[in-house]
C-alpha positions as CSV (number, residue, x, y, z in Angstrom):
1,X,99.2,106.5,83.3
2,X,99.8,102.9,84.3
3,X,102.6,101.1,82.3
4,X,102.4,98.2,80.3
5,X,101.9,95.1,82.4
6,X,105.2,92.4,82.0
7,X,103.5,89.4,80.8
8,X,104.3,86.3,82.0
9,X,105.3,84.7,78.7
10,X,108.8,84.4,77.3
11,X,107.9,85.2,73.6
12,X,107.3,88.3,71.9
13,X,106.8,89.4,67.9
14,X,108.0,92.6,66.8
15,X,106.9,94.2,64.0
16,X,108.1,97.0,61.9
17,X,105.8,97.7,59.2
18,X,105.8,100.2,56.5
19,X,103.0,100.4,53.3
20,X,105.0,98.4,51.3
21,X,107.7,96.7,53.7
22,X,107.1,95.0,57.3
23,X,109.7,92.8,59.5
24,X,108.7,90.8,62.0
25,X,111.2,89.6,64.5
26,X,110.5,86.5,67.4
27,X,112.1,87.8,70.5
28,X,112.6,84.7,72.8
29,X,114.1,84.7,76.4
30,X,116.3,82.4,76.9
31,X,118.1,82.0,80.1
32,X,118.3,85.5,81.4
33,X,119.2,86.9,77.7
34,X,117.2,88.0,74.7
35,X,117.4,85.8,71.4
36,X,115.9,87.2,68.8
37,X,115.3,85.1,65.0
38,X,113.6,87.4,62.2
39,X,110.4,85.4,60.6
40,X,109.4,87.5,58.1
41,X,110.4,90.1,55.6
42,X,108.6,91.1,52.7
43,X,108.4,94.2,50.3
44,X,106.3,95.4,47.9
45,X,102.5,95.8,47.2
46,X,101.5,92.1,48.9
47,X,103.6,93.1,51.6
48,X,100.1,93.8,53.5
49,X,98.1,90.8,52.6
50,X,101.6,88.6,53.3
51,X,101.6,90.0,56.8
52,X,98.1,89.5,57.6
53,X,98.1,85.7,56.5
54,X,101.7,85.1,58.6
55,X,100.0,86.5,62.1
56,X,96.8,84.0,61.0
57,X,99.0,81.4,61.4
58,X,100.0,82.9,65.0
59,X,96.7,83.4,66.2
60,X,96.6,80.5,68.5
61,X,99.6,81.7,69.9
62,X,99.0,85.1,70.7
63,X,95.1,84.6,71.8
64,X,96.5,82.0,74.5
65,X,98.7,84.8,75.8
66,X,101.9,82.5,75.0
67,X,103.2,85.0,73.2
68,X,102.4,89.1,73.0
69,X,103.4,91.3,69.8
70,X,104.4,94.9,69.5
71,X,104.4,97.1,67.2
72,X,105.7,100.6,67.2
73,X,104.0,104.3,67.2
74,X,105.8,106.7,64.3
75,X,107.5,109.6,65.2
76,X,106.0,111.6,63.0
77,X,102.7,111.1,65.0
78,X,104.1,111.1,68.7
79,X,106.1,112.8,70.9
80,X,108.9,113.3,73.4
81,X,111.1,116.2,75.1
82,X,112.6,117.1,78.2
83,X,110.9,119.3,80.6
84,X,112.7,120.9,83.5
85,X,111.4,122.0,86.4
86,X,113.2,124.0,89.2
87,X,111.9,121.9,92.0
88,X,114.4,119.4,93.8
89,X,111.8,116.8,95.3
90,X,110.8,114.3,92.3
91,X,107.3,114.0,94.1
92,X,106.7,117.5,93.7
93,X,108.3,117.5,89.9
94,X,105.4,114.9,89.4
95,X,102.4,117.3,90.3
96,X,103.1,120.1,88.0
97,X,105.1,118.1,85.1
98,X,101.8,117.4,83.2
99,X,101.2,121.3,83.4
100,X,104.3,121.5,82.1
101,X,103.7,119.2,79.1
102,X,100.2,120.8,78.4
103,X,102.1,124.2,77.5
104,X,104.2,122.8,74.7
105,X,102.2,119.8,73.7
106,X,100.8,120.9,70.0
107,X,97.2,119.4,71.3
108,X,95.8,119.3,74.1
109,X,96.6,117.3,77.0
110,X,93.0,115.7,77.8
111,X,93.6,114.1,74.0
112,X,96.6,112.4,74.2
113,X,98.1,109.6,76.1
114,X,101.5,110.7,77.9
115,X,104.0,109.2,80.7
116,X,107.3,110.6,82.3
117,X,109.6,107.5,81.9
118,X,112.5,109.0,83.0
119,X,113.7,111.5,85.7
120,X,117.4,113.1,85.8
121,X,118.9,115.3,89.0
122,X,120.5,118.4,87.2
123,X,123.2,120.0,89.7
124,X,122.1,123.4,91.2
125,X,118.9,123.0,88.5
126,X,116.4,120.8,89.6
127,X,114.2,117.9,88.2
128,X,114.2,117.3,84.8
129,X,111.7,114.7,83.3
130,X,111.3,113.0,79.6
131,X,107.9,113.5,78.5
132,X,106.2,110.8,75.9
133,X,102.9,111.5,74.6
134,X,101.0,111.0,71.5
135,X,97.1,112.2,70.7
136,X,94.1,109.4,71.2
137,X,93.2,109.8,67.6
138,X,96.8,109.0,65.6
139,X,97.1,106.0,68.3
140,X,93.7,104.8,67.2
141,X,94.0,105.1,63.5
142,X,97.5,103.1,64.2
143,X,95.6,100.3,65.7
144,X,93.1,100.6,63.5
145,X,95.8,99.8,60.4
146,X,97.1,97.1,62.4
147,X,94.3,95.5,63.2
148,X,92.7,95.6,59.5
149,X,95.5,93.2,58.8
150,X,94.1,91.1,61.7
151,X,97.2,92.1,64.0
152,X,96.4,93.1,67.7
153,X,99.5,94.2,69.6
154,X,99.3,94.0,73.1
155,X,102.2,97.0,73.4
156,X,102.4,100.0,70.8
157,X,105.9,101.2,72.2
158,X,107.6,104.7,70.7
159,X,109.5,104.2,67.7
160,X,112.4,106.7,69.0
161,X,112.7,105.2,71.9
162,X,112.7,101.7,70.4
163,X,115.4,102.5,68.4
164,X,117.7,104.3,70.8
165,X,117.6,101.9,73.4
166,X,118.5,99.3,71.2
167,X,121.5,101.2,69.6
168,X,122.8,101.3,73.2
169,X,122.3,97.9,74.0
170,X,123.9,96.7,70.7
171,X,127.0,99.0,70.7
172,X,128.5,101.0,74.0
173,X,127.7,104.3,74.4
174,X,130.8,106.8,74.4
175,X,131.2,109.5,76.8
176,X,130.6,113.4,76.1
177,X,129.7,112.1,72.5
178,X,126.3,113.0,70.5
179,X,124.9,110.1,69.1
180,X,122.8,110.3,66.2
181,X,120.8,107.0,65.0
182,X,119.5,107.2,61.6
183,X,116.9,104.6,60.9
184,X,116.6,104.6,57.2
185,X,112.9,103.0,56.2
186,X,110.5,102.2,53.2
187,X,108.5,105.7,53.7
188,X,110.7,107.9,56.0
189,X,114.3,108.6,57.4
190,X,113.7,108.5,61.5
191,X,116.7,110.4,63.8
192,X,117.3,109.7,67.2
193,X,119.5,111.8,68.7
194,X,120.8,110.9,72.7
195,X,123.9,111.9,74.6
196,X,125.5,109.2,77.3
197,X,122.4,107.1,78.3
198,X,119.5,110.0,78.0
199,X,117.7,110.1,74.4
200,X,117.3,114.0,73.4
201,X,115.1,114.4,70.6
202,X,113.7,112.2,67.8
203,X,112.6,113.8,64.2
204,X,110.8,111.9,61.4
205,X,111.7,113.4,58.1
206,X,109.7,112.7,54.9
207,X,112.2,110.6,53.2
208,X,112.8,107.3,52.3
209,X,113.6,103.8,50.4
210,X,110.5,105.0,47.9
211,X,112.0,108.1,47.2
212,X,115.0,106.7,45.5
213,X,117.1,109.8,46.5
214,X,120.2,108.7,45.3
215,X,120.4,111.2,42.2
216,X,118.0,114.1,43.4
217,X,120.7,116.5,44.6
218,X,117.4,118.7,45.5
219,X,116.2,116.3,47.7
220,X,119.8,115.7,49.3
221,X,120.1,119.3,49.9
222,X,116.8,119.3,51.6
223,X,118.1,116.3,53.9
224,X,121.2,118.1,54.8
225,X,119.9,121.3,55.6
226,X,117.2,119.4,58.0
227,X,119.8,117.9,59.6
228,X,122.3,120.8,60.4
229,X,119.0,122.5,61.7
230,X,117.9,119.4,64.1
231,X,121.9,119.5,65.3
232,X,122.1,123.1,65.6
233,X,118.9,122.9,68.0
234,X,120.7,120.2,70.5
235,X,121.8,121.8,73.5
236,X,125.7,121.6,74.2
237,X,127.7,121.8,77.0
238,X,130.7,121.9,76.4
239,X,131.3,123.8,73.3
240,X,131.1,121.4,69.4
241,X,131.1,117.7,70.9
242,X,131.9,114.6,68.9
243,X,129.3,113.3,66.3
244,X,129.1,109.5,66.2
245,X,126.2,109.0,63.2
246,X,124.7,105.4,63.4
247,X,123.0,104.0,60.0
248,X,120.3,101.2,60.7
249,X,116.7,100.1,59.4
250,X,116.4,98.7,55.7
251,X,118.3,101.4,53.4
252,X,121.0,100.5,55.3
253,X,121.8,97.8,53.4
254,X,122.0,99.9,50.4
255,X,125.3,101.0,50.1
256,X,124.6,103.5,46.8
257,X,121.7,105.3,49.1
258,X,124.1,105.2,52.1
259,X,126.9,106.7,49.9
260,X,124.8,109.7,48.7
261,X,123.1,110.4,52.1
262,X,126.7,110.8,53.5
263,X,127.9,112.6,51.1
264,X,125.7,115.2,51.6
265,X,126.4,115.6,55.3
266,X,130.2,116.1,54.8
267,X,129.4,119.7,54.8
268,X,127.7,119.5,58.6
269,X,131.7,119.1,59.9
270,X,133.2,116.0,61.4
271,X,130.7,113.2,61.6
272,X,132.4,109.0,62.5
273,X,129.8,107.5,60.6
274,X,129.2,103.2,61.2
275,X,126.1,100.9,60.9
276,X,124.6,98.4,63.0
277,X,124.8,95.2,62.2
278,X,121.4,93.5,61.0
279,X,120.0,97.0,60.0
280,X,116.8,95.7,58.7
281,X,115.5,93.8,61.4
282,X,117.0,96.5,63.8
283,X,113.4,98.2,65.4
284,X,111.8,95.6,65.3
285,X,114.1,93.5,67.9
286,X,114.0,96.8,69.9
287,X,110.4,96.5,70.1
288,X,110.7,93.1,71.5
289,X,113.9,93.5,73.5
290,X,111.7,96.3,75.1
291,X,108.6,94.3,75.2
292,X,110.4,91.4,77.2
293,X,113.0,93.0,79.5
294,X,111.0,96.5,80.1
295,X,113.5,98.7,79.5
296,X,113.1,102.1,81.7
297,X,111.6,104.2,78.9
298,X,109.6,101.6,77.1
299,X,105.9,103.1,77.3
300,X,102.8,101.5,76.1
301,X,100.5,104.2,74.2
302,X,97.5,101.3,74.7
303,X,95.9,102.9,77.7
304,X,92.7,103.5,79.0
305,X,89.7,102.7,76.9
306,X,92.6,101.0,74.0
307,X,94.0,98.7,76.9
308,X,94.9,95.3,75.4
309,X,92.3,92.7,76.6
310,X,95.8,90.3,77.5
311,X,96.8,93.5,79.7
312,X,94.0,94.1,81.0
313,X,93.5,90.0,81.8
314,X,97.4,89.9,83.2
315,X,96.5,92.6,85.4
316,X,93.6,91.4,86.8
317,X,95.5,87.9,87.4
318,X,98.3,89.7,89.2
319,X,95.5,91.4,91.6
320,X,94.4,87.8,92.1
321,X,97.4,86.6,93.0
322,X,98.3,89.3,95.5
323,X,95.0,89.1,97.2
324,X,95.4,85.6,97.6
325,X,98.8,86.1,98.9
326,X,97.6,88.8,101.1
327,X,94.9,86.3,102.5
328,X,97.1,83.4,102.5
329,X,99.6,85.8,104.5
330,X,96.8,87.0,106.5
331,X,95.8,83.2,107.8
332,X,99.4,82.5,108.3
333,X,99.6,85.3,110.7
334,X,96.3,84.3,112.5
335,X,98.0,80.7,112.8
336,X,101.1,82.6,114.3
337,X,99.7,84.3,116.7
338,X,97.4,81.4,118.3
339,X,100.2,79.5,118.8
340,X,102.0,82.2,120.3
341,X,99.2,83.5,122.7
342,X,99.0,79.4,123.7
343,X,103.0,79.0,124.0
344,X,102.6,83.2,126.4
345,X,99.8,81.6,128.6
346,X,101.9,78.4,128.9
347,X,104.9,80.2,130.3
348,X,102.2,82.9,132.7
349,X,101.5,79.6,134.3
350,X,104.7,78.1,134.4
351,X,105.9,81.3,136.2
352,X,102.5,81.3,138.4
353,X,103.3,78.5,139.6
354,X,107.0,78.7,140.7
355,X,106.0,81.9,142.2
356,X,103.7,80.3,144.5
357,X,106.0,77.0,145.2
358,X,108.7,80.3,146.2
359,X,106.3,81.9,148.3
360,X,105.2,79.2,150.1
361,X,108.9,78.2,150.8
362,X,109.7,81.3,151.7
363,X,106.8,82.5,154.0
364,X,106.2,78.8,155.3
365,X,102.5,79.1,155.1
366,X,100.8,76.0,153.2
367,X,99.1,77.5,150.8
368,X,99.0,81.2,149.6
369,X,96.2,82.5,147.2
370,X,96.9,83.8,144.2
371,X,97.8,87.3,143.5
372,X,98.9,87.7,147.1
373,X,101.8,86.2,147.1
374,X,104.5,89.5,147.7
375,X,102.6,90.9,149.9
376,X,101.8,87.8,152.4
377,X,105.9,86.7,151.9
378,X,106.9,90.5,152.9
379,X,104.6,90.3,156.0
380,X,105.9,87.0,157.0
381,X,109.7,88.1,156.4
382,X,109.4,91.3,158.4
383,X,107.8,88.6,161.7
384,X,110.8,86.4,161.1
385,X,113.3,89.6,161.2
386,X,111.9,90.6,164.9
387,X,112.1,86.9,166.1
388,X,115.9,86.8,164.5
389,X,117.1,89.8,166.4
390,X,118.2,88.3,169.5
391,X,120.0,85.8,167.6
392,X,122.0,88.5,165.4
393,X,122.6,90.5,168.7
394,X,124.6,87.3,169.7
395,X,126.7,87.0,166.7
396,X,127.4,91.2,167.3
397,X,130.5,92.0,168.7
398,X,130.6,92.4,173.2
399,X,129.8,95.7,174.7
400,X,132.6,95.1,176.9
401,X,135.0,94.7,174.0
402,X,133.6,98.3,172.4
403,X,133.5,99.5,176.0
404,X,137.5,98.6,176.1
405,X,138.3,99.8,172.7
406,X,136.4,103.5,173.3
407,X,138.4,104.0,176.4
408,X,141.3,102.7,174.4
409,X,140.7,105.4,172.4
410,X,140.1,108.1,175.0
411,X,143.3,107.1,176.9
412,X,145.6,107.2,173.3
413,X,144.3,111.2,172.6
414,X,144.4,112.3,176.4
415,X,140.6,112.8,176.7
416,X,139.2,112.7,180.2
417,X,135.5,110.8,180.3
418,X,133.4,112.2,182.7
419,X,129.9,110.2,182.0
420,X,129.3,107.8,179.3
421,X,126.2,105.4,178.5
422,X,126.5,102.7,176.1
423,X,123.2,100.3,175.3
424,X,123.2,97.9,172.3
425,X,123.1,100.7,169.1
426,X,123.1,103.6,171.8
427,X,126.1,105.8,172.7
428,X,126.8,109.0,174.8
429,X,129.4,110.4,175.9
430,X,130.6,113.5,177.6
431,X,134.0,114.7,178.5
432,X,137.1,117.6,178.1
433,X,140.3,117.1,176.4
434,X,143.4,119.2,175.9
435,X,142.8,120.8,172.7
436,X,139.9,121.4,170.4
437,X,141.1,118.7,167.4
438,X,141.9,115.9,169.8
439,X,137.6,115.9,170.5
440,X,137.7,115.5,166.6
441,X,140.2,112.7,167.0
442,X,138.1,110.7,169.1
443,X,134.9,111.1,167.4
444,X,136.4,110.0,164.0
445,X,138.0,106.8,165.6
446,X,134.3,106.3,167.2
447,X,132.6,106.6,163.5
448,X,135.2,104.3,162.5
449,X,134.0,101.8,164.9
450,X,130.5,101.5,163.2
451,X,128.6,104.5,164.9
452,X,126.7,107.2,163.4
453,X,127.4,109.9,166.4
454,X,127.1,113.6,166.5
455,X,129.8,115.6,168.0
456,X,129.1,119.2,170.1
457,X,132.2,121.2,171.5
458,X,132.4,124.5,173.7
459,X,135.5,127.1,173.7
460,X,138.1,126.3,176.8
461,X,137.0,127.8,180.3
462,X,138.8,127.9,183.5
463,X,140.5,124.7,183.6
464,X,142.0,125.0,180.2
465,X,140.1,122.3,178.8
466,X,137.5,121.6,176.1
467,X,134.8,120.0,176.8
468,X,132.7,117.9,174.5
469,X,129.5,115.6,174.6
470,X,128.8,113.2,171.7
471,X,125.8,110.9,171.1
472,X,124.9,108.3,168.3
473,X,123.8,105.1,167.7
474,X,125.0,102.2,165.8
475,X,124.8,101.7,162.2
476,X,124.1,98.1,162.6
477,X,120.4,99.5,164.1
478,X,117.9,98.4,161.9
């Protein structure tokens, strides 16, 4: 399901509204924070007719899209729970979550309008989701109500979820502690009950300012004994934990109705009661805070066919703006790469050309054609190298001095040579000497001289003598 578009205005008006009681609440940004001023508060039987007439005099407003308003989908007539899955890939939680959901929705799935808002990584578990889903028909019969009264709210957020995340936002969360928010209203008593960050359960129970419960011990008793039932049912992991119990909404202000309600939870074991501050106008800021800073499990029930036209508009004007940044991005890139294919052929010829000015200089030919230039500048380098060779011969050292220094050698290890040839880069050589390791004497002092030589000895004969031959040629041979 696609989540409620972030409009681009700064204003939003939240509305909690009972029968016979309604707040409305002007959420404003203002520099990166959330102010929010209530604008009206009514009770009694003109409370519907007052409201209607106070959004008449917003309809300019809210049809320009300046500002959006939100009201909020009951408890009572929505839903939410965690689902767990075994899987460990959140991708794959995704795919059989709404199965999931469809087991222990009390309607079916194909009727409702649901989201997962919120994932959680349980440690050797898996994937464990927060399902929020309400039926098609109680979302259009809330619309409907609203918009008898001439109201259109462009987001129809979860009342549970309205008021948790507020209650965290408004007073830190303690750790390891169960947090139960009690919003008392005009027509029912809403709980939301949560644990660190993560919301667990939210229960609508059929009592409220109208029922003046303050001397009906029956109807206390009833109240506590829901509520030890809706705290038994709360998972716990480590054993009873602390019970911080939050009062908010409009009976919060009255402390006889607070007094009683308490009174008859002292039997449920240690609860640290406190109240927000601002009870009455308490959901309805959530609903704006929500609206305006889209809080992680805010969730539009306005889907589908019951899609806000504003949405719907916004949407279709973010599309046209990322087209036209995609296109605009597009050209841009066109542009790039002309100017970069001009600046590559630029430097091809730049390079073609010092190539050629090199080759020329090199080969000495007057003009080379193109593409040929390595291979004509080899060719003329290997005619230059023959013509050169006399030349280098010069500058290599005498044969008479290597003639003197090899019979140097021969003299030093007592070697007797019988017949030796030396050319330029040719030597050979064949003689005896006393012992088989002088030969291997005079050969290595020959390498050493710059000559790649081969050396072939045989065994001693008559004379007592081993003789030897080697041939080689220079290294300097090219």
């Amino acid at each position: 399901m696609a989540l409620f578009s972030a409009y681009r205005n700064e204003v939003c008006y939240g509305i909690d509204w009972a029968e016979t009681r309604a707040v409305v609440v002007r959420s404003v940004r203002v520099r990166g924070r959330i102010d929010h001023q209530p604008v009206f508060e009514q009770a009694g039987p003109e409370t519907a007719s007052a409201l209607a007439l106070f959004f008449t005099g917003l309809k300019g407003e809210l049809e320009t899209g300046r500002a959006s308003a939100a009201g909020a989908m009951p408890v009572s007539q929505s839903f939410i729970r965690w689902l767990q899955t075994p899987l460990k890939s959140p991708a794959k939680a995704k795919k059989v979550l709404p199965s999931l959901l469809d087991i222990q929705l009390p309607f079916p799935l194909e009727t409702c309008v649901y989201r997962f808002p919120r994932f959680r990584r349980v440690p050797a578990a898996g994937i464990d989701a927060l399902a929020v889903a309400a039926p098609l028909q109680n979302i259009s019969t809330r619309l409907a109500l609203f918009q008898s009264k001439g109201i259109d709210p462009a987001m129809l957020d979860h009342e549970g979820l309205a008021l948790w995340s507020q209650s965290c936002a408004e007073l830190p969360l303690e750790r390891d502690t169960l947090r139960i928010v009690a919003y008392l209203g005009e027509d029912r008593t809403v709980l939301v009950l949560g644990r660190n960050d993560e919301p667990t359960g939210a229960h609508s129970l059929r009592l409220g300012l109208a029922d003046h419960p303050g001397g009906d011990k029956e109807q206390l008793a009833r109240f506590a004994l829901r509520v030890r039932q809706i705290l038994r049912a709360q998972p716990s992991e480590s054993g009873h934990p602390a019970m911080q119990w939050l009062w908010t909404g409009p009976g919060a202000d009255r402390a006889e109705w607070v007094e009683a309600l308490r009174n008859a939870l002292n039997e449920l074991g240690e609860l640290r009661f406190a109240a927000h501050k601002k009870p009455a106008s308490f959901l309805a800021r959530g609903l704006g805070e929500r609206c305006l800073t889209g809080a992680d499990e805010r969730f539009n029930f306005r889907q589908d066919n019951l899609e806000h036209p504003s949405a719907a508009q916004d949407r279709r004007r973010q599309s046209t703006r990322f087209l036209a940044s995609c296109l605009a991005a597009g050209i841009l890139l066109s542009v790039i790469n002309l100017f970069w294919q001009a600046f590559l052929h630029r430097q091809l010829n730049r390079s073609q050309e010092e190539l050629g000015r090199l080759a020329v200089e090199l080969s000495g030919m007057p003009k080379i054609p193109k593409g040929q230039e390595v291979m004509l500048v080899r060719r003329s380098l290997e005619q230059q190298d023959a013509l050169l060779q006399p030349f280098l011969q010069a500058f290599e050292p005498a044969m008479q001095a290597r003639l003197l220094r090899i019979l140097e050698i021969a003299f030093n290890n007592q070697i007797q040579i019988e017949k030796m040839s030396l050319q330029p880069g040719v030597l050979a050589m064949t003689g005896s000497s006393t012992d088989w390791d002088r030969c291997e004497t005079l050969a290595r002092e020959i390498r050493a001289e710059g000559y790649e030589i081969n050396l072939s000895r045989q065994e001693a004969g008559a004379d007592e003598r081993v003789h030897f031959t080697i041939q080689g040629g220079s290294r300097a041979t090219p």
